[in-house]
VOLOVEX-298894 format. One record per residue (C-alpha): x, y, z. Coordinates in pm, 1 decimal. Layout:
% VOLOVEX-298894
{u=X, v=Y, w=Z}
...
END
This chain:
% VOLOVEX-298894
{u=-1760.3, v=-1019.6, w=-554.7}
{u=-1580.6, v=-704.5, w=-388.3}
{u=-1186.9, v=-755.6, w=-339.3}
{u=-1016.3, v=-565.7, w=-67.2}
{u=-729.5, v=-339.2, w=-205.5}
{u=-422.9, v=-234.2, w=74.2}
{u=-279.4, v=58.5, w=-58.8}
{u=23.0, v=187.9, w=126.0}
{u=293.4, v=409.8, w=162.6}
{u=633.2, v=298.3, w=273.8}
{u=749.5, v=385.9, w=658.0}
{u=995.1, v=667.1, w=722.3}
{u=1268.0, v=711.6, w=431.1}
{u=1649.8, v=849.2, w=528.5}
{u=1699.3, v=1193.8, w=283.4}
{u=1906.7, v=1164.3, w=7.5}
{u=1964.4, v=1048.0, w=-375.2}
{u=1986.4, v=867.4, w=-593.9}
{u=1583.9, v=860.8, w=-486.7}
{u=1551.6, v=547.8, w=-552.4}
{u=1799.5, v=397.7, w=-378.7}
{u=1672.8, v=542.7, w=-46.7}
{u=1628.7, v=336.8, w=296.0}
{u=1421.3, v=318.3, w=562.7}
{u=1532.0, v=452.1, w=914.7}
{u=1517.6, v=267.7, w=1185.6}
{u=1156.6, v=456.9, w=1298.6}
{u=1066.2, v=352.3, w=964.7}
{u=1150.4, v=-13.7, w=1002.3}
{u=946.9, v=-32.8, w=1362.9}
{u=641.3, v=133.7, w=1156.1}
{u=669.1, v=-146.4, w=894.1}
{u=725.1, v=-367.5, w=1141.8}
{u=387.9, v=-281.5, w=1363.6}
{u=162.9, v=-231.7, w=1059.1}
{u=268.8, v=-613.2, w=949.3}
{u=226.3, v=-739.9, w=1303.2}
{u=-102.6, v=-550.5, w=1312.2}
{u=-201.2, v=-745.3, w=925.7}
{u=-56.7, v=-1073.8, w=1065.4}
{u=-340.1, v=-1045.4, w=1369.0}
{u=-634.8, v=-973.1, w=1149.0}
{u=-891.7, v=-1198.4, w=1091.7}
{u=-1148.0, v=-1025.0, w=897.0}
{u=-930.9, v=-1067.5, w=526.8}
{u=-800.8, v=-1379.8, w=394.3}
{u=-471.3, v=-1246.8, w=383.2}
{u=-349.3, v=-1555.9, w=288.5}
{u=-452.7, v=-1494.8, w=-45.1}
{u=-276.5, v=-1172.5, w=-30.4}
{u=-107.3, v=-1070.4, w=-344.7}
{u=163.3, v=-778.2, w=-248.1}
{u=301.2, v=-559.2, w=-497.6}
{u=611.5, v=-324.3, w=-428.7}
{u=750.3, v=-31.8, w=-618.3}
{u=1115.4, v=-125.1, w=-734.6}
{u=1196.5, v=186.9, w=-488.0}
{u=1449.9, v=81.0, w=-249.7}
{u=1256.9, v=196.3, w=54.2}
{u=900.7, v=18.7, w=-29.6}
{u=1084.9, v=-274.4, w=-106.2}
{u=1231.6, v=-298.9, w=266.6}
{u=851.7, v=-213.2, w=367.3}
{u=701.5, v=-488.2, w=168.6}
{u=926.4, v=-753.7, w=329.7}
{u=816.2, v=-642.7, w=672.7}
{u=464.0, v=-719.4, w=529.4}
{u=564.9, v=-1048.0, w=346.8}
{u=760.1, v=-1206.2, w=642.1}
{u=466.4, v=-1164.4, w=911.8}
{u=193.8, v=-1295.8, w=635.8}
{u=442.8, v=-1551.0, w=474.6}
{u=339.9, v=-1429.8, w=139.4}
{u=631.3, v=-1315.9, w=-183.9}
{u=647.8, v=-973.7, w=-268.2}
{u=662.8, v=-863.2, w=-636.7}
{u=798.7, v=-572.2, w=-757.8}
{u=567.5, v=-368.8, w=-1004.1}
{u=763.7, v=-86.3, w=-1182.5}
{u=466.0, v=140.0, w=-1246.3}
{u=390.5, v=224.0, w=-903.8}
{u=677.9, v=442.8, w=-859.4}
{u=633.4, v=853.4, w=-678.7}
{u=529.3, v=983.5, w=-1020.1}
{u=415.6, v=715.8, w=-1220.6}
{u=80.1, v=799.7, w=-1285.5}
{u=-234.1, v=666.6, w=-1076.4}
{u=-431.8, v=621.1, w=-1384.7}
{u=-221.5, v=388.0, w=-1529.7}
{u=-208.8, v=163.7, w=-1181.3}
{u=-568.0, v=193.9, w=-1229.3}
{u=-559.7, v=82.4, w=-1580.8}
{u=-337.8, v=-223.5, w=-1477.5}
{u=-594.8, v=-312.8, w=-1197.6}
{u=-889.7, v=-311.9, w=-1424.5}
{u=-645.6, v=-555.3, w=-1656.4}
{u=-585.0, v=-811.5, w=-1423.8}
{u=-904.4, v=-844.0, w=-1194.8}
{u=-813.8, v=-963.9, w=-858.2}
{u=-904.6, v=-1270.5, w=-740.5}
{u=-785.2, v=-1246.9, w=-399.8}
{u=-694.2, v=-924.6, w=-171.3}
{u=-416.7, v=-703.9, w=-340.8}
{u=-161.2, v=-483.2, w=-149.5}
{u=46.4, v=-187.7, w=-334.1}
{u=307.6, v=-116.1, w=-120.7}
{u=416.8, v=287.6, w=-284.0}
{u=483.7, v=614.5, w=-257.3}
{u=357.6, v=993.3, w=-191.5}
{u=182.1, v=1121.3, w=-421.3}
{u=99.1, v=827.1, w=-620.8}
{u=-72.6, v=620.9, w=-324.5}
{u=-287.1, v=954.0, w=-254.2}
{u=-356.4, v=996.6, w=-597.3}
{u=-442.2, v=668.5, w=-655.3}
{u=-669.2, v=624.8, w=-366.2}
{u=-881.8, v=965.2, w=-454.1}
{u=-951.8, v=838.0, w=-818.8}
{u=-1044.5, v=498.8, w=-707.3}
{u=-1311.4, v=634.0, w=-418.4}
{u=-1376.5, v=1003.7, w=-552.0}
{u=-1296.9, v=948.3, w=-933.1}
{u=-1040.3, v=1206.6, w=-911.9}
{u=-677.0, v=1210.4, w=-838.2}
{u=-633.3, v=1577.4, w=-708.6}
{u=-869.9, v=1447.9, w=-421.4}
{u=-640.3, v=1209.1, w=-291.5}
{u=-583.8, v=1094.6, w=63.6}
{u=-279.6, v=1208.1, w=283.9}
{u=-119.7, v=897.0, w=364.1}
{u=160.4, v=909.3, w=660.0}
{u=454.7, v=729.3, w=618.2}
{u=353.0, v=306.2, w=684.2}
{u=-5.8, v=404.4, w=681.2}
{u=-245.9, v=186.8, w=511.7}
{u=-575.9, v=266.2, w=353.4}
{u=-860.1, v=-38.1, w=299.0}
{u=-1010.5, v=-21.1, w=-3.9}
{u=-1336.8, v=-219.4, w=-101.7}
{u=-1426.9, v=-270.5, w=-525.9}
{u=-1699.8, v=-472.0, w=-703.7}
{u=-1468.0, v=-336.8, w=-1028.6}
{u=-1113.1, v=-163.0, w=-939.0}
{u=-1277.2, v=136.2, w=-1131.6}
{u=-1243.5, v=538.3, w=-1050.4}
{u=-1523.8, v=631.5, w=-814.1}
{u=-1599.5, v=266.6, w=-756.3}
{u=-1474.4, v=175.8, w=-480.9}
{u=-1495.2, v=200.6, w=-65.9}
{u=-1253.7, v=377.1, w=175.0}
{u=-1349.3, v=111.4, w=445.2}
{u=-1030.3, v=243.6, w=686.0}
{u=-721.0, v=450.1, w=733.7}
{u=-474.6, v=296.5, w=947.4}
{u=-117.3, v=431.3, w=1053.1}
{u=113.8, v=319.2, w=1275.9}
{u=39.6, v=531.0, w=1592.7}
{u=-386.7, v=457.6, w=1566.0}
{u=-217.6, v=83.7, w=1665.4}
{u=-199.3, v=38.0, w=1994.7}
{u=221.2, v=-49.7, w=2165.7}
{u=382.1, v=-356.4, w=2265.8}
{u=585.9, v=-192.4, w=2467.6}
END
């Protein structure tokens, strides 16, 4: 059966170092915030299920709980979805632990691009431009490179305002 994969890149990050120690602006907070509200309205994926997976990265983590408060699911922190971590070895770890319910990586530039391109075009130097918050939908019989789907590309300002 194919799993849905969310693969996306944290909202607007202040400059600065230590790198990972790095917040979200405020911007960067309301794109969290709409991309969750826009997840917490969907009723195509059993989010429910949702298992949501955070580089340790100060910035994604403060993304991910945007995500995990309007789905009521935990976030976990994974260490090898970091900038530069490799996307092979995110793939690797994916084809370890099949999913048995929708995953969301919640990363970084150029890792979530990367990662994205091998899993749809086999190839990491193909790799998708992700804006800050957006979110690309994945779709995998096997979480394999070249296997899988790009069913959507979502960022913050294709979502219609509240306001």
């Amino acid at each position: 059966m194919a799993e849905t994969l969310l693969i996306m890149r944290h909202g607007e990050a202040r400059a600065g170092s230590p790198d990972p120690a790095r917040e979200l602006t405020d911007r960067g907070h309301r794109e969290a915030a709409r991309m969750a509200a826009w997840l917490a309205g969907r009723d195509d994926l059993d989010l429910s299920r949702l298992r949501l997976l955070t580089s340790p990265y100060r910035r994604a983590q403060q993304t991910a709980a945007h995500i995990a408060d309007a789905l009521g699911v935990t976030a976990e922190s994974l260490s090898l979805i970091t900038p530069d971590d490799p996307p092979g070895a995110v793939l690797d770890w994916l084809l370890e632990s099949p999913p048995e319910a929708p995953i969301m990586l919640v990363s970084h530039m150029p890792l979530v691009g990367a990662l994205a391109g091998l899993l749809v075009e086999g190839r990491s130097d193909h790799g998708l431009g992700l804006p800050t918050a957006g979110i690309a939908e994945l779709v995998a019989d096997v979480p394999a490179a070249g296997c899988a789907r790009l069913m959507r590309l979502t960022m913050p300002d294709d979502l219609p305002t509240s306001e």
